[in-house]
Each structure stands twice: as C-alpha cells, then as structure tokens.
C-alpha positions in Angstrom: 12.3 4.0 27.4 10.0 1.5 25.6 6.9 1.6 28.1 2.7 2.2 27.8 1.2 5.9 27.9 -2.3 5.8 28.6 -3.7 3.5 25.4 -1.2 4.8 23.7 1.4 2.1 23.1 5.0 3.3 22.3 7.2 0.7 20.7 6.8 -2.5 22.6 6.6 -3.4 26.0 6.1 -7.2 27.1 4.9 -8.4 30.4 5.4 -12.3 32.1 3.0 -13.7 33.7 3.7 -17.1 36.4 1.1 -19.4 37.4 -2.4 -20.4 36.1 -6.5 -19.8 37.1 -8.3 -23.4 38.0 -11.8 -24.1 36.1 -14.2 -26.3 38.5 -14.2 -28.7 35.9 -12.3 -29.6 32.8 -13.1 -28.1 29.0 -13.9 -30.4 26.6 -11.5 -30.8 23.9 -13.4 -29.1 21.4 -13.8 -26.1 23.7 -9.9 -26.0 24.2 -9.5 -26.5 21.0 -11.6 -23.9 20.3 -9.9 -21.4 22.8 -6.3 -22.3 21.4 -7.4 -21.2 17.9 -9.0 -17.8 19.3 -6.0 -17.0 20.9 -3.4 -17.8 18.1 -5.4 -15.9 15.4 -5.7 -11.8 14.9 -8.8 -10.9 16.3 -9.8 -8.5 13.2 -13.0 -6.6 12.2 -14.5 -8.6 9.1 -17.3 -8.8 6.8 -19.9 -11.4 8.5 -21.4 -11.7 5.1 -18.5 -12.5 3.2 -17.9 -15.0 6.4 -21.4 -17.2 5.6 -19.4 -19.3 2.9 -16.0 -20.0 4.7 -16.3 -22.9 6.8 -15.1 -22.4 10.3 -15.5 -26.1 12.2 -14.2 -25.3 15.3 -16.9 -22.5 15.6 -19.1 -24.5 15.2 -18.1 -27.1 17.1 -18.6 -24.9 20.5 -22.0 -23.3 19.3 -20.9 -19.9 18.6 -22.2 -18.0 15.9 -20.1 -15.6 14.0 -20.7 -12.6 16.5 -20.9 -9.0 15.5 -18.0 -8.2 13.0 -16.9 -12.0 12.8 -16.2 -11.8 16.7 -15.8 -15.1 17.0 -14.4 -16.6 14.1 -11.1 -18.8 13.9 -10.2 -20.1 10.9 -8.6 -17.4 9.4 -5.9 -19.5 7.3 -8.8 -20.8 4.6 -7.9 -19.3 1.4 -11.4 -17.4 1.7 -11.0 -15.9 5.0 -9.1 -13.0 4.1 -11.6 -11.1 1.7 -13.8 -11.1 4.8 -11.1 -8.4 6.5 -12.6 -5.2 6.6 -9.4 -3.4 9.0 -6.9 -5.8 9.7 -5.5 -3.1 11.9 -8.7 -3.4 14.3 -10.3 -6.2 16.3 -13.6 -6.7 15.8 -16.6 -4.6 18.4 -16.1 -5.6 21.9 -12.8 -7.1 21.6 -9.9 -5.4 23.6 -7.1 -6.2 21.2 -6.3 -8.0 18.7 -4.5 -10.5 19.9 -5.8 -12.4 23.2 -3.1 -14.5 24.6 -4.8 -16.0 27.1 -5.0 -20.2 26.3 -6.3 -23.6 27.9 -3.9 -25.2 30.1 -2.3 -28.4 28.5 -4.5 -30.9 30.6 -7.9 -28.5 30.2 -8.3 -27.7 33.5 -7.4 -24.2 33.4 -6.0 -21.0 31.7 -2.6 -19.4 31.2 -0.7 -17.3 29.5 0.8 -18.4 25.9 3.9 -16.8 26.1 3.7 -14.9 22.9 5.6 -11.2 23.8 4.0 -8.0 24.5 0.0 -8.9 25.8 -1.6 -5.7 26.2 -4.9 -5.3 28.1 -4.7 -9.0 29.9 -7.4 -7.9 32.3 -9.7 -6.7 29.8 -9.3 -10.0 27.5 -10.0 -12.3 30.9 -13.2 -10.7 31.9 -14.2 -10.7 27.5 -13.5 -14.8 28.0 -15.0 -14.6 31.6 -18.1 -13.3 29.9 -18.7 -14.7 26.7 -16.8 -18.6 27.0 -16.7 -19.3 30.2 -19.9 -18.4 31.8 -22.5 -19.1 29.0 -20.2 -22.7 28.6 -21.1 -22.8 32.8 -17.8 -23.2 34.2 -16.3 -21.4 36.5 -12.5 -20.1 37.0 -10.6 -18.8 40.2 -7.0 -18.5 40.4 -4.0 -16.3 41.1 -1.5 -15.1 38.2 1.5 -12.7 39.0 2.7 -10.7 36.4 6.7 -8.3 35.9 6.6 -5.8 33.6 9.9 -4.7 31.7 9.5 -1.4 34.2 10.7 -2.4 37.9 7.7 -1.2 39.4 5.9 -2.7 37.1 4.3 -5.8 38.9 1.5 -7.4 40.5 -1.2 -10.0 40.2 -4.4 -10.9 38.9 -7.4 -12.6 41.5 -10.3 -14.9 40.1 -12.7 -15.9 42.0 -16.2 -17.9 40.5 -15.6 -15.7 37.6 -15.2 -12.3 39.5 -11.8 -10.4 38.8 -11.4 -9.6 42.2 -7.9 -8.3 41.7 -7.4 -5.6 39.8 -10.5 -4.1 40.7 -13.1 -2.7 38.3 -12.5 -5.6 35.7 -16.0 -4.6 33.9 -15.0 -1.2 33.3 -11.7 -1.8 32.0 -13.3 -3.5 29.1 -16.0 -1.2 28.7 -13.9 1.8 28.4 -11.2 -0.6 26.2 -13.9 -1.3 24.1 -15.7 2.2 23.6 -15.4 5.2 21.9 -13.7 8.0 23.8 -16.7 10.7 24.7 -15.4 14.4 23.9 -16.8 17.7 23.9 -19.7 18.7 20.7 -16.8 21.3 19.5 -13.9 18.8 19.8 -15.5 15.9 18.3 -16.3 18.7 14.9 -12.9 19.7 14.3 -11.4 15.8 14.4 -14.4 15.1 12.7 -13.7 17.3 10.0 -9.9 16.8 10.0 -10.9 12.9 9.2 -13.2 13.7 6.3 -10.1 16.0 4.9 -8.2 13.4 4.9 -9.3 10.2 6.5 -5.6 9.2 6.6 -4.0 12.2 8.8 -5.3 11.2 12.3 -2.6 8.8 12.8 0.1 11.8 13.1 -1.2 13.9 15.8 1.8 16.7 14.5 -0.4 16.7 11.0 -3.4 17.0 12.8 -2.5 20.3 14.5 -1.5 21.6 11.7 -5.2 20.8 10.0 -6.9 21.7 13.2 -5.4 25.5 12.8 -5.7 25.4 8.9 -9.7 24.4 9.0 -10.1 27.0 11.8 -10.2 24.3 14.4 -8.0 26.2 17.5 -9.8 24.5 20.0 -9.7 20.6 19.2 -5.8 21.7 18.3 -5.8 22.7 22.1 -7.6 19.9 23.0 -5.2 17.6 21.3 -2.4 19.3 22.9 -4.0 18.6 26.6 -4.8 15.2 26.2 -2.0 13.5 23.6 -1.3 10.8 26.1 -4.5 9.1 26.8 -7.4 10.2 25.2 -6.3 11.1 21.6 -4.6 8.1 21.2 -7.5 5.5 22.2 -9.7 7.6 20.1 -7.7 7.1 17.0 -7.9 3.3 18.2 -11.7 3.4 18.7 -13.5 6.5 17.9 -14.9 9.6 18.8 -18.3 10.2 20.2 -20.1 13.7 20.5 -20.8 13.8 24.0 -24.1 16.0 23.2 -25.3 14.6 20.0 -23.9 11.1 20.7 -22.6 10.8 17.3 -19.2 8.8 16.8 -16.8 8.3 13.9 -13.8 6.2 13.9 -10.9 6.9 12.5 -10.0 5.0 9.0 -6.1 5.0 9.9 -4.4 2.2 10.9 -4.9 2.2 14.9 -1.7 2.9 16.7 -1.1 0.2 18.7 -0.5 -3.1 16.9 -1.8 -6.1 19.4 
C-alpha cells in the first residue's frame, strides 16, 4: 500500500485539501506574487555566496534577504541560479520540505492549496509561512481547510485562528522536530557516524548499513537501526544526527529519502 511511515515516505501518497484560510486584509500583489514563486520553486539548500550576483526581484520586492542557505530565494530559473545548489535533494535550514504548496488565493485575500499531488508536512509549511511572511508582513490568517488522504481514515482539518494553528495541535513543534536533527544516543550517533565517513554514500540503504554497522564493530547502532527503521532512522538520513551527550550532529551526504 503506498502510505507515510513515520518521516519515512514510501512511494507517494497525495492528500486533497477543500476550502481556504481568510487574511484580515488583502496581500499586495508583490507579496502574492512573491508567495506564488516560493511555492512553485524547489525549496533547496544553496550557496548564499554564489547567490549575491543572481538577481532575484521578487525577493526583493517583499524585503527579504536571502535567509540562511538561500531560504528565501525564488528565482531559480536564471541561468546562474543553479551553481548556487549545494543538495538539490534538501531544502534549505528551517524549511520542512522542499516543496511548499501552500499559495495566495486568486483575489489575495487568502491561502490555499495549489493542487500539485503529494504535499507532505502541510502543517509544518503553514506555521513556517505563519511565522516568517505573514506575521512579520502584519497580517493575520484564520480559516478552516479539510483535508482526505488516499487512506480512508485518513482525514481531518486544519484551524487558524490570528495566526495560531489551533487545529492540529502543537503546530510549533511539528516544525521544530521537522526541521531538526534527530537526537540519539553518544554510542549510536558513533557507529552511523562512522558508517557515513566509510562511505558517505551507504546511509541511504539501511540493509547496507547493517551490514557496515556489524563489519566496523558497530552491534549496537545495527540494533538500534533495527528498533527504530520506521521513524527515527529515516528522518535522520533526511536531517541529521545529533550526539545527545556531546551535541555534535552530522548529516548525511545521501540523497534524503523522501523527495518533496
């Protein structure tokens, strides 16, 4: 069955959202504009120093500055954009994914979805806009959306009020932890660490990685790996590892394994 595990996503799985969420007051059309752009493009990590040449208008027409990682750059398609990739597999620090598919509303007055297929982490990418468009641009957004899954069960709806994500709860923490690098034991966090310096390549197969884990003399992250294959070793590949003692991280240079 094509569904989500944990942060693990396994083929694809696409979700339909109905309705809308209301700003108090209309965008500007340079701020929709704006908002149109960042959710057509792939939110990638990039080089902000290779960015300082390539002109990026739209940017600039909403006051935004690069951000970390070229957070908040748009204008991807100049034929000097692309040496500024550093992964094209990962979105920049902060971001949730890399594709937000959250857009302005045809008149301005709201958001919606765009109706692009599978949109993963759609909480996490409403309270990134809630937080850095929305609120520092002073507007403020309430609204209901339903969403259906491709499961059944899979179904429910998202409540804004003033900016608060009242509905599903815990909206901050969903992008924190989609945002962060997963925290594991000093022990675990050697034997991945030294499985990726092996091979910086391997992580992405977790079967490869046992079998590294017991050849290096690792029996314990190949354990660990065992326990927590849906869930924990999967977002780490996507984000990192941090040394829960030391607080030291390293992230993975495989491609991530989810691909929005």
């Amino acid at each position: 069955m094509v569904h989500l595990t944990g942060s693990v996503i396994i083929m694809g799985y696409t979700t339909v959202f109905t309705g809308n969420f209301q700003f108090d007051h209309p965008l500007f059309d340079f701020q929709a504009l704006y908002l149109i752009e960042f959710a057509r493009t792939r939110r990638v990590k990039r080089d902000k120093a290779k960015l300082t040449t390539v002109p990026d208008p739209g940017r600039d027409a909403v006051g935004l500055t690069l951000g970390e990682e070229g957070c908040y750059f748009i204008n991807e398609s100049h034929y000097l954009a692309g040496a500024s990739v550093i992964d094209e597999n990962r979105p920049p620090k902060g971001q949730p994914g890399l594709y937000c598919q959250w857009q302005p509303t045809f008149d301005g007055c709201g958001i919606e979805w765009n109706g692009q297929e599978k949109f993963y982490r759609y909480v996490e990418w409403l309270q990134y806009l809630i937080v850095n468009f929305f609120t520092p641009w002073g507007y403020q957004l309430s609204g209901t959306v339903k969403w259906v899954g491709e499961i059944e069960s899979d179904s429910g709806q998202i409540i804004v009020e003033n900016n608060c994500i009242l509905q599903p709860e815990n909206a901050e923490l969903k992008l924190q932890i989609a945002t962060s690098p997963i925290p594991v034991p000093g022990e675990i966090w050697q034997g991945l660490y030294a499985v990726n310096k092996a091979d910086p390549t391997i992580l992405i197969s977790w079967v490869a990685t046992l079998h590294s884990c017991v050849k290096l003399g690792y029996l314990d992250t190949a354990r660990w790996i065992e326990e927590n294959l849906v869930g924990l070793y999967g977002a780490g590949v996507d984000r990192g590892f941090q040394d829960q003692e030391t607080g030291a991280v390293f992230i993975p240079t495989c491609y991530s394994l989810g691909s929005r």
